[in-house]
C-alpha positions in Angstrom: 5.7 -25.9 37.4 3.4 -27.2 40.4 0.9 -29.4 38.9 -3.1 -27.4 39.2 -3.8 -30.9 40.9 -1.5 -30.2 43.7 -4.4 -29.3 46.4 -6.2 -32.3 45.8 -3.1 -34.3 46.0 -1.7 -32.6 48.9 -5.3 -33.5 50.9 -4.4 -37.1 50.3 -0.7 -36.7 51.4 -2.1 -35.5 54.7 -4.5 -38.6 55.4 -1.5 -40.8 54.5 0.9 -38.9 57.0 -1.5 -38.5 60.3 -2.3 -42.2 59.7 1.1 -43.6 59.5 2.0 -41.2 62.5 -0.4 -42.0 64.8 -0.6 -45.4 63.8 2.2 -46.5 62.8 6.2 -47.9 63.7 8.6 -45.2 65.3 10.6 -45.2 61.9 7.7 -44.8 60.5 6.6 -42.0 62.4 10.6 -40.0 61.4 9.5 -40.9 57.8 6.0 -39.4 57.6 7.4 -36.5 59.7 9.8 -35.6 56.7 6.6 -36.0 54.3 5.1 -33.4 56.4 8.0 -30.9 56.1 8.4 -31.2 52.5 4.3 -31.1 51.8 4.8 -27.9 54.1 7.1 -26.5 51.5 5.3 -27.6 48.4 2.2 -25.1 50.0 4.4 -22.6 50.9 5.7 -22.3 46.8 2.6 -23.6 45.4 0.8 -19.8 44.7 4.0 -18.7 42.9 3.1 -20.7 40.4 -0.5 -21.0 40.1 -3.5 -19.2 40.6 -7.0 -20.1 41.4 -8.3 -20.8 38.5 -4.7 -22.4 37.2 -3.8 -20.0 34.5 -0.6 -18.2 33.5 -0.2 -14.7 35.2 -2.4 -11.9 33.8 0.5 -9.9 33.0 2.5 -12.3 31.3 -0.5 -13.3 28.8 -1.0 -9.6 28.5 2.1 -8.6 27.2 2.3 -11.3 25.1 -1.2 -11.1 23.6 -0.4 -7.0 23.4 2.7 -8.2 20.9 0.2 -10.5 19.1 -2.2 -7.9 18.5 0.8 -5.2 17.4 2.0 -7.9 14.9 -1.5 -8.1 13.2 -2.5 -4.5 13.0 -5.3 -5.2 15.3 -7.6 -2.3 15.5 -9.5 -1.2 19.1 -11.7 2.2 20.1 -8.4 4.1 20.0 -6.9 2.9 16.8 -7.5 2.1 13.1 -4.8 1.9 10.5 -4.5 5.2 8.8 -3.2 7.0 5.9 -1.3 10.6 5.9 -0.4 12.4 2.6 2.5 14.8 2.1 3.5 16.6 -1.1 5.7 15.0 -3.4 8.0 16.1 -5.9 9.2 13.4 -8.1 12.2 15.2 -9.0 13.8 14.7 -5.5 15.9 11.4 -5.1 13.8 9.2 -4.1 14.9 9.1 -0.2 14.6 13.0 -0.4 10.9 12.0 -1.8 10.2 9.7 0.9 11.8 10.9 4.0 11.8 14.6 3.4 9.6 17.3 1.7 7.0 20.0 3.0 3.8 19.1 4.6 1.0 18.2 2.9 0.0 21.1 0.6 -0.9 21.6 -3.3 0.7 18.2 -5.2 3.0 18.6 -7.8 0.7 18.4 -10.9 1.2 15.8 -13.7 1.0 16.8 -17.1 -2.5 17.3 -18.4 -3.2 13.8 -20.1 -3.1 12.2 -17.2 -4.3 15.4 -15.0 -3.6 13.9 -11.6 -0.8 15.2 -8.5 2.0 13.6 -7.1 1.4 12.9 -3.3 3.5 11.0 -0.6 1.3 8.2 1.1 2.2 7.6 5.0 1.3 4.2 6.0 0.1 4.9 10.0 0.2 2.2 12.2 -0.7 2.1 16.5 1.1 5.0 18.1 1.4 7.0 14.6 4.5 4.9 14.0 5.2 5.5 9.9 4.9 1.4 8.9 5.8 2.7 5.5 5.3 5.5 2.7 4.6 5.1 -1.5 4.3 7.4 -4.1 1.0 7.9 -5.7 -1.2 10.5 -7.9 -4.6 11.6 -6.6 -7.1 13.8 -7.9 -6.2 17.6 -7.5 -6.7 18.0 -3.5 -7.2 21.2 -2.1 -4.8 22.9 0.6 -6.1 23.3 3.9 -9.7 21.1 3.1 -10.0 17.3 4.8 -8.3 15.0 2.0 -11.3 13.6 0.1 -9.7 11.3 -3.0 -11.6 9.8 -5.1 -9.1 8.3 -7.6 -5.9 6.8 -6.2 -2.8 5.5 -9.2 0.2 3.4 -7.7 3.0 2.0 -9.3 4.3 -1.0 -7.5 7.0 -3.1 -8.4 5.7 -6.6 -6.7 1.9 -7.5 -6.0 1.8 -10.1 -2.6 -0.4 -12.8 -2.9 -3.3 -12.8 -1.2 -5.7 -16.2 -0.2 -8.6 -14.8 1.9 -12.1 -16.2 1.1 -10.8 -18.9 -1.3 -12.3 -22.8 0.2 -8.7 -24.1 0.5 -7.4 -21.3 2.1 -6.7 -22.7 5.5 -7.1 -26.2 7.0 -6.7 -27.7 10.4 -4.7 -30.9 9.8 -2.2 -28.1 6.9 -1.3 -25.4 9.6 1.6 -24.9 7.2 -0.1 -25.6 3.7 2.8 -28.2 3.1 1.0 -31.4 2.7 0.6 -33.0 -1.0 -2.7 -33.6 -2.8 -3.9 -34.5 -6.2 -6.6 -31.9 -8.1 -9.1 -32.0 -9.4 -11.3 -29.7 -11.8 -14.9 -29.0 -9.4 -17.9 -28.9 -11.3 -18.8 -25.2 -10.9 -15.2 -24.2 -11.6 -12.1 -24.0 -9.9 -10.1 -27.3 -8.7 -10.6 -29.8 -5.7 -8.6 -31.4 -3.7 -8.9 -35.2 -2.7 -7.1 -34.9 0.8 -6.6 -32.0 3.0 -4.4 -29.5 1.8 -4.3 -25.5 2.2 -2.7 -23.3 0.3 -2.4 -20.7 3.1 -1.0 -20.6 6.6 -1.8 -20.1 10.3 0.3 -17.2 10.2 -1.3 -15.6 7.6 -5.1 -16.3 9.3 -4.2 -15.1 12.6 -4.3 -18.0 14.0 -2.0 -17.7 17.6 -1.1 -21.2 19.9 0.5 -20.0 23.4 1.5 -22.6 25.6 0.7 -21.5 28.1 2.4 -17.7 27.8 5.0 -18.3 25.0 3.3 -18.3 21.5 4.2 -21.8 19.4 5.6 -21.8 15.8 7.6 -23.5 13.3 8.4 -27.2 14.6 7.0 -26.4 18.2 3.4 -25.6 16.5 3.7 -28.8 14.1 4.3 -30.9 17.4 1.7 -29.7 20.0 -1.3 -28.6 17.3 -2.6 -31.9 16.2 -3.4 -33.2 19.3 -4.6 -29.6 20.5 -7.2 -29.0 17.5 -9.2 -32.1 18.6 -9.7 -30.9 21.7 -10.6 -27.3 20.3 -13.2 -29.1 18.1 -14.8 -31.5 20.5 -15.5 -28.8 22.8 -13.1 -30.3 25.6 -10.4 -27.3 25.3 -13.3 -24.4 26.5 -14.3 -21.5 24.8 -12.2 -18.6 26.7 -15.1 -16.0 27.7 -15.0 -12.4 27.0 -14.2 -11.2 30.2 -11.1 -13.3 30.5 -9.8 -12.3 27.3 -6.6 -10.3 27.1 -7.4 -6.0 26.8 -5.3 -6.2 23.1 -7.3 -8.9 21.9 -11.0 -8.8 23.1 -11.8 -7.0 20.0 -10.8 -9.0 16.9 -9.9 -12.5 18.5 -11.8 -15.7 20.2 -9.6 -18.2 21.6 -10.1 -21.5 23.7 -8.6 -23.1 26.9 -6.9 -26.7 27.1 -6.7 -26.9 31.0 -4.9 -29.7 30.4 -2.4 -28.7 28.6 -1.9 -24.9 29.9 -2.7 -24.0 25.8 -4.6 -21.1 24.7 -5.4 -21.1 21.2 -6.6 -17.3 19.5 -8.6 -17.2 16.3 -8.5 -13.8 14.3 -12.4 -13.1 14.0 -12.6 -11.7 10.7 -10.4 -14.2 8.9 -11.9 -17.5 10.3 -15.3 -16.8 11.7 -17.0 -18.6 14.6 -20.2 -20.4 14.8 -23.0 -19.9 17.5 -21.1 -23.1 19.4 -18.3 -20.4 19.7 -16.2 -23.2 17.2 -14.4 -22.2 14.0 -16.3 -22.4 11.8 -15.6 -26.0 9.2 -16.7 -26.7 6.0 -19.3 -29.8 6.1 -18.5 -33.4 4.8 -21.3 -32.5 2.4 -19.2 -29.2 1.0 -16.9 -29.8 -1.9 -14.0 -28.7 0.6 -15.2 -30.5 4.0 -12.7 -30.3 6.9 -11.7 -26.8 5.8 -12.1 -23.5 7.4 -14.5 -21.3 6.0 -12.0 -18.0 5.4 -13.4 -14.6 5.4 -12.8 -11.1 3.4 -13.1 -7.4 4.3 -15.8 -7.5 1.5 -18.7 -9.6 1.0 -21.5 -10.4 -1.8 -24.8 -8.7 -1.2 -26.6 -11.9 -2.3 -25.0 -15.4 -2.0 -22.7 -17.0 -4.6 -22.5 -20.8 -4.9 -18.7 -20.2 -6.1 -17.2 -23.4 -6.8 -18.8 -25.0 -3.7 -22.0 -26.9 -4.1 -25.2 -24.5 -4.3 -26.9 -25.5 -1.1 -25.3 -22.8 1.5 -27.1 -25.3 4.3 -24.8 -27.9 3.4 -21.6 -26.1 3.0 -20.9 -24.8 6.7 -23.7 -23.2 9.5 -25.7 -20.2 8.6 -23.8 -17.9 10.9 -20.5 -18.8 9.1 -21.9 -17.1 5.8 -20.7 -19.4 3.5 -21.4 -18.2 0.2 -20.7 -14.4 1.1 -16.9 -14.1 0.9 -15.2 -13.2 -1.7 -13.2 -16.4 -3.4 -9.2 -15.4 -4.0 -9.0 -18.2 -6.0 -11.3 -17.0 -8.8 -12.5 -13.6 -8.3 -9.8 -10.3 -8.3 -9.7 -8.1 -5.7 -7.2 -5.4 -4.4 -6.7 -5.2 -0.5 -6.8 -1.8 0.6 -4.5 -0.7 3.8 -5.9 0.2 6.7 -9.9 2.5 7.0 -11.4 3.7 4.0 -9.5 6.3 2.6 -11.3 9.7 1.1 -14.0 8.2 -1.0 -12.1 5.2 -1.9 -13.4 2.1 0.3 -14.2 -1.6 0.0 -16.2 -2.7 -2.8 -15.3 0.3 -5.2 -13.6 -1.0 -8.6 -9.9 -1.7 -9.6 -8.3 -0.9 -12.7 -4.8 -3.2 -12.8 -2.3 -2.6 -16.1 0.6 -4.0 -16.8 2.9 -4.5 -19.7 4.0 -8.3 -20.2 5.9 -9.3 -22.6 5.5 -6.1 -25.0 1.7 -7.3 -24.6 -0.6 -4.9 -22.4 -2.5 -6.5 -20.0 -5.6 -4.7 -18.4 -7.9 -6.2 -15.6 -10.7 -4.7 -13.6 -11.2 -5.8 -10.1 -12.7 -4.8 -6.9 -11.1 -3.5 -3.4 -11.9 -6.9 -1.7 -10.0 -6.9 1.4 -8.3 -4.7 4.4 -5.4 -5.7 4.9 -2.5 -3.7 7.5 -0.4 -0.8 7.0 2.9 -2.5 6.1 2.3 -2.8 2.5 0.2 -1.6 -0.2 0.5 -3.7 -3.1 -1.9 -6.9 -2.1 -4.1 -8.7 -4.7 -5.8 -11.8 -4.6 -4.5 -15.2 -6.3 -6.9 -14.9 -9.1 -6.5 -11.3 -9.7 -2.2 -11.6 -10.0 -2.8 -14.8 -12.6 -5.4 -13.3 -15.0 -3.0 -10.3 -15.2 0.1 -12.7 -15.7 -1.5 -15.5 -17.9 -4.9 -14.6 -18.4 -6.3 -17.6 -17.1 -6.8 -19.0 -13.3 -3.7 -21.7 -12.4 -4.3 -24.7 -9.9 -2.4 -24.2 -6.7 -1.8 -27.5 -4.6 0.2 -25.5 -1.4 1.5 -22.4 0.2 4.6 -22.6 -1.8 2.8 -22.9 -5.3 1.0 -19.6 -4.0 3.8 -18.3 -2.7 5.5 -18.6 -6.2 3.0 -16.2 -7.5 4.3 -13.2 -5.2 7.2 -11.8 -7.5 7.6 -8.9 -9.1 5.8 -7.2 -11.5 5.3 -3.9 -12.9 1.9 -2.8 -12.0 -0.4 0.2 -12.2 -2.9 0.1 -10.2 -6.1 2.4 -10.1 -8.7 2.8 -7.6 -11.9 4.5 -8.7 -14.0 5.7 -5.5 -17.9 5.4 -5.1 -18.3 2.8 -7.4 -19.4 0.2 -5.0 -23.2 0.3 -6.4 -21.9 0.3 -9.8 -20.9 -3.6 -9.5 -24.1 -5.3 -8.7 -25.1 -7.6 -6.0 -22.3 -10.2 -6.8 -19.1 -9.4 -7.0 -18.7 -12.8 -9.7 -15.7 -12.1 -12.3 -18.4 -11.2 -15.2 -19.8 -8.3 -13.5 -16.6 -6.4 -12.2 -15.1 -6.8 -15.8 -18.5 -5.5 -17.0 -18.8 -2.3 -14.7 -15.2 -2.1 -14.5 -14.7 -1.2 -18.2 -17.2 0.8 -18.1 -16.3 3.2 -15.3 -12.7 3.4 -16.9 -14.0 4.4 -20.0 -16.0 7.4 -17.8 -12.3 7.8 -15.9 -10.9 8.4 -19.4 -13.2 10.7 -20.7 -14.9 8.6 -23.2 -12.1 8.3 -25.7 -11.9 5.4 -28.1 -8.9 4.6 -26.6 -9.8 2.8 -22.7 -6.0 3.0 -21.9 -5.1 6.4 -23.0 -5.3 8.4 -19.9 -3.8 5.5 -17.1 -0.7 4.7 -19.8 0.0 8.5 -19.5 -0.3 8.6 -16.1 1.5 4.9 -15.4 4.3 6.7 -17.3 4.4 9.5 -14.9 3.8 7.5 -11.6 7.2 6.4 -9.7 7.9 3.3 -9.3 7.4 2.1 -5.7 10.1 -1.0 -4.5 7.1 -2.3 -2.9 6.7 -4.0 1.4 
């Protein structure tokens, strides 16, 4: 590529040339005669290659943020993830179930302990491509009336991991959550680390690196990003304005410009949120977990929570970062819910998760923390998948010790809509155990036995692989 300094450059060339020529020895003169042929070609290509204000060709950076956008599940004024039902008969095989089948109409009813029907969920993504379909029970829904659920039961075979809103999530110098660090329990709970070391990925924040139109991963990223991120954080790489931005990404990104480098760098919004600088937003040296990002969730407290981060939100991270309003992964459980709000069910309502392990049953009550996109359904925080495996919260030192979490597991998961106000005005572990049990006990009818009516229906609920 023509370097962007090339005009300036060339103006010098030309001084050079008329000077030697008109001043200068007759073999002189032949030479700066050829410099004047080949600076007349260097002009003549130089606007192939770069445009006035020395960036990559709109369409190139379109269609490459337009793939970026695609891969997240990026919603705009056209689009939000979705969900469709069909009827489901769980006596079809189970591609019949999935593939096939009439459209949506009366479910096929359970038996009357559990007193639910069977229904065939239809993950929607951009375009009303099918990302992918589960098996679920609902509360009876009436033919020909908008779907309006209010109680939602999956079986799922595998629960992914999920690290949104935890202190450690994500950290500039880890892109890869790879590097070692020793532990430490933190005073207010949960463990600290004494060198930086994430336990979650760019990927997985939304963070994008193009350079300049062909996104960076793997060993490219690990090579260009740590002398890009300083840049990004001393303000030299600039704050990529609004207008500029690409059509697919204007609405959920912000992103910065290394003119030196020809590197645009995009931040998912609503994952890592930006201060009023138009920066990341960083924990502060005075924060338990200085250097790292502050992470965001779908869900947050209606009243701060000091977490396991020191109590003074001031000294954590800026105001506009909200600090002490995002749900922790790490130590509170939450569900993530695909996509919009679906019927009555929407962020902030409660979780009832049941599993048997070990011939033990294990029962935990969370809350629907996060949104997450319409490949899967089956997400949980880090905190929720260990108190239902161990009953206690683990230490996690990197992505792979996270990553170790995300096996399978035979879960039952319920969702019990409009509970949101039930929970309080902190979502702390306490208080959705608390209302969870609660509202469960209402879901069952007020039996002495909580599990009565979600083990008949767990028995009755197909078994979904899980994606």
């Amino acid at each position: 590529m023509v370097p962007a300094k090339v005009s300036t450059d060339s103006k010098i060339a030309k001084t050079i040339i008329l000077t030697v020529y008109f001043g200068g020895h007759p073999l002189m003169k032949q030479l700066a005669a050829i410099g004047a042929m080949v600076l007349a070609f260097v002009h003549a290509i130089e606007p192939l290659f770069a445009s006035d204000d020395h960036q990559p060709k709109a369409p190139d950076l379109e269609s490459l943020a337009r793939a970026i956008a695609e891969a997240d599940e990026i919603p705009s004024a056209t689009f939000w993830p979705s969900i469709r039902l069909k009827s489901f008969d769980p006596s079809l095989s189970a591609f019949v179930a999935r593939r096939g089948g009439p459209a949506f109409g009366a479910g096929v009813p359970t038996d009357q302990a559990c007193g639910m029907q069977h229904f065939q969920m239809k993950l929607v993504g951009k375009g009303g491509a099918v990302k992918n379909e589960f098996a679920i029970l609902l509360d009876p829904q009436t033919p020909g009336l908008p779907t309006k659920p209010k109680y939602l039961i999956a079986r799922t075979a595998v629960l992914h991991v999920d690290a949104d809103g935890s202190p450690r999530a994500y950290h500039p110098e880890d892109p890869f959550g790879d590097k070692s660090c020793k532990l430490s329990p933190g005073p207010s709970g949960g463990y600290v680390s004494d060198r930086p070391c994430a336990i979650d990925t760019f990927s997985d924040a939304g963070v994008h690196v193009l350079d300049p139109t062909q996104e960076l991963k793997g060993k490219d990223l690990r090579k260009v990003w740590p002398g890009l991120w300083p840049r990004i954080r001393d303000g030299i790489a600039k704050p990529i304005e609004l207008g500029a931005m690409p059509e697919s990404l204007k609405a959920a990104y912000y992103g910065f410009y290394d003119e030196e480098r020809g590197a645009r760098t995009f931040f998912k919004r609503d994952i890592i949120p930006s201060t009023a600088d138009k920066l990341p937003c960083i924990r502060k040296p005075t924060s338990r977990f200085g250097g790292y990002f502050v992470a965001a969730t779908s869900l947050t407290h209606k009243q701060n929570v000091p977490g396991i981060d020191i109590e003074d939100a001031d000294q954590i991270a800026p105001p506009e970062c909200l600090p002490q309003s995002w749900l922790d992964a790490s130590t509170i459980p939450f569900f993530v819910l695909p996509g919009s709000p679906f019927g009555q069910i929407k962020p902030g309502d409660l979780v009832a998760a049941y599993a048997v392990i070990g011939g033990k049953e294990r029962l935990i009550f969370a809350v629907i923390g996060d949104s997450g996109p319409t490949q899967s359904f089956g997400e949980a925080s880090v905190a929720l998948i260990q108190l239902l495996r161990t009953g206690s919260l683990i230490p996690i030192a990197s992505n792979r010790d996270l990553n170790s979490w995300d096996r399978k597991m035979d879960v039952t998961i319920l969702l019990l809509g409009n509970t949101l106000d039930v929970v309080g005005p902190q979502f702390t572990h306490r208080a959705i155990q608390t209302a969870g049990r609660s509202e469960l006990e209402k879901w069952n009818g007020g039996t002495g036995d909580i599990l009565k009516r979600l083990r008949a229906c767990s028995s009755q609920a197909p078994l979904n692989k899980g994606g």
